[in-house]
C-alpha positions in Angstrom: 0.0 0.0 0.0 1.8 2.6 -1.0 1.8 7.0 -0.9 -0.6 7.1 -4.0 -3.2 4.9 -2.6 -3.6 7.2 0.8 -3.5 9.8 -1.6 -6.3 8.9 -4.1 -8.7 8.0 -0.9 -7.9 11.4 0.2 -9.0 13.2 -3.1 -11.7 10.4 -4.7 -13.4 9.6 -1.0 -14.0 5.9 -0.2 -15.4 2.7 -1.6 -17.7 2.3 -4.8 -18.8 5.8 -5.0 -15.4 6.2 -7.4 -14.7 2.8 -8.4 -11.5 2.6 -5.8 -12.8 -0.3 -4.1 -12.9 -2.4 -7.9 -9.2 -1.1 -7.9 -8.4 -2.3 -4.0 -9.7 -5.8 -4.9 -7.6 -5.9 -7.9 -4.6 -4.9 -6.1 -5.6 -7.1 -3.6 -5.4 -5.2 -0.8 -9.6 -5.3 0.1 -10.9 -2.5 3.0 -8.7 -2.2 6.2 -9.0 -0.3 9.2 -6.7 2.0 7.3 -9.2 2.7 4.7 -11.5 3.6 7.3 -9.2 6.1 8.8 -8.3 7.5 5.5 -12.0 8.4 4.5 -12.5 10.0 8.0 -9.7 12.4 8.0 -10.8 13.1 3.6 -15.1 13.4 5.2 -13.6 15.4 8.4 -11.2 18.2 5.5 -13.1 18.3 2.9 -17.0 18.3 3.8 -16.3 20.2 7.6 -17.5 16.8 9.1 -16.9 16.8 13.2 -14.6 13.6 14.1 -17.2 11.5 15.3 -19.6 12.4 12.2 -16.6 11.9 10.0 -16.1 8.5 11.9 -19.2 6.9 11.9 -19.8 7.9 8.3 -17.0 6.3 7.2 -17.7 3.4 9.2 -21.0 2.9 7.9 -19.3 3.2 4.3 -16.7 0.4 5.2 -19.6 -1.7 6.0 -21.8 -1.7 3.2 -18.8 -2.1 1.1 -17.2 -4.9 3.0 -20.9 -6.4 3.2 -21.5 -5.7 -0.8 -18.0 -7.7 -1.0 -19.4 -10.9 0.6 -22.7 -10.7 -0.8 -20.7 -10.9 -4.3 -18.6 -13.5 -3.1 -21.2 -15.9 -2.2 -22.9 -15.5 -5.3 -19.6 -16.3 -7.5 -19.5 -19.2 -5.5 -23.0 -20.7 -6.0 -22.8 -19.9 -9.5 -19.7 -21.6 -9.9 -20.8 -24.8 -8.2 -23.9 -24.8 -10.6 -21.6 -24.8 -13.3 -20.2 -27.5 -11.9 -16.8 -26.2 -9.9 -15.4 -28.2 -7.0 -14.2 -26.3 -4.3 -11.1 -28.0 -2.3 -11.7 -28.4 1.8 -12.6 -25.5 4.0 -10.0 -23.9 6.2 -11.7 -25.5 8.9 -11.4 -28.6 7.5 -8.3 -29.2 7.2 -6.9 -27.7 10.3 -9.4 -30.4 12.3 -7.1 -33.0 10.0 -4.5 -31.4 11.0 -5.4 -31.1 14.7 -6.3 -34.8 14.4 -3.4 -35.9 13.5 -1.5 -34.4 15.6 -3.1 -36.1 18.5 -3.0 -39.1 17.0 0.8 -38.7 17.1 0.4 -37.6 20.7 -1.1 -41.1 21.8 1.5 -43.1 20.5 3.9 -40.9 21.9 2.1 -40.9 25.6 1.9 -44.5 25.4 5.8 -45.1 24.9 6.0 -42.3 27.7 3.5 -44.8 29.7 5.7 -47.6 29.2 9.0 -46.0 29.8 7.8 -45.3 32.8 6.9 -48.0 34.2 9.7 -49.7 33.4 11.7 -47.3 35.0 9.4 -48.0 38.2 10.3 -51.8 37.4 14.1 -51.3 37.0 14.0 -49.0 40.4 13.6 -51.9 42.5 16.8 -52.6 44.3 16.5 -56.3 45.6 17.7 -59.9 45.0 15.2 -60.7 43.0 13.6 -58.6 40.1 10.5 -57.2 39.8 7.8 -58.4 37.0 5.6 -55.9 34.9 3.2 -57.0 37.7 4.9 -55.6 40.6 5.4 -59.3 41.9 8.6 -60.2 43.0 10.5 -63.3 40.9 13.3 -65.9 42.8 16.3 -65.2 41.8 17.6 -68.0 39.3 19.8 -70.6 41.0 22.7 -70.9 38.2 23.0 -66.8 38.0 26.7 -66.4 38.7 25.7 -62.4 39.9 23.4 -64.0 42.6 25.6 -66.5 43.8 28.2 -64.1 44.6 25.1 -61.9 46.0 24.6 -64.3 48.4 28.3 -64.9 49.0 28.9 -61.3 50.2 25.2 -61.4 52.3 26.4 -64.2 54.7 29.5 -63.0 54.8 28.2 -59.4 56.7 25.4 -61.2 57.6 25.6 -61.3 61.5 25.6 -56.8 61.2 22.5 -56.9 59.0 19.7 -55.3 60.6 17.1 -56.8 58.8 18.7 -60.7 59.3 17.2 -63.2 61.6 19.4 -62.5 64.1 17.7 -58.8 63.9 20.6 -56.0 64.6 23.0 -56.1 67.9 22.3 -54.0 70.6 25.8 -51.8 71.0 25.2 -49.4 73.6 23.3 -46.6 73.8 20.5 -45.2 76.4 18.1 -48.2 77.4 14.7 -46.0 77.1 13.7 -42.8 75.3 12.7 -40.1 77.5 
């Protein structure tokens, strides 16, 4: 939008009374808040309008012309499809594909997450045994070499093992808790 098109609202007005707005759609640049602006300050120098006069006239103008627009859009279109034109999918359309795929993706992804998860809950368990995808604790296998030496090193430090059957040796201390 450059100097001459502020300048020819400024001089010609606004809209279709002077054929700019056939010249806006051709340029492509359609009405804007700009145009609305423009036509105010041209209503409010050259025909004494007061700013909110100027304003609300122009306003009104934008309107009508951005209403005449639609009006001639629709009709272009229901022509065209009785002619038989095919029209490709809406802008809503396919941003709901889009959107739908997209969450699509998401599940997947949030399942793996799921599962990751609990295996790391799995693999957190620090025992003798291992923990199952159940939560249920598994023997430890009898030929393992790693739980062999496991038990090894447990009956070597066995006796000072709080949780052994012995239960943990009573080395001093105060005999009651205030």
């Amino acid at each position: 939008m450059g100097l001459e098109y502020c300048t020819s609202i400024r001089e010609t007005g606004f809209g279709r009374k002077v054929g700019q707005l056939e010249a806006n759609m051709l340029e492509g640049s359609g009405l804007t808040a700009c145009s609305v602006v423009q036509r105010q300050a041209w209503l409010m120098s050259n025909k004494g309008y007061t700013k909110m006069k100027a304003y609300d006239q122009a306003r009104k103008e934008h309107y009508e012309d951005r209403q005449q627009q639609e009006i001639e859009a629709r009709v272009a279109r229901e022509e065209a499809l009785h002619y038989g034109a095919t029209f490709g999918k809406s802008a809503i359309e396919v941003g709901m594909e889009l959107e739908n795929a997209e969450f699509d993706r998401w599940k997947v992804w949030a399942g793996e997450q799921v599962t990751l998860m609990e295996q790391a809950k799995a693999a957190a368990y620090t025992g003798v045994g291992t923990a199952s995808a159940t939560g249920e604790l598994d023997a430890p296998g009898e030929g393992d070499e790693d739980t062999n030496t496991l038990n090894a090193a447990a009956e070597l430090v066995g006796d000072s093992i709080p949780s052994s059957s012995r239960g943990q040796e009573a080395r001093g201390g105060a005999a009651f808790r205030p």
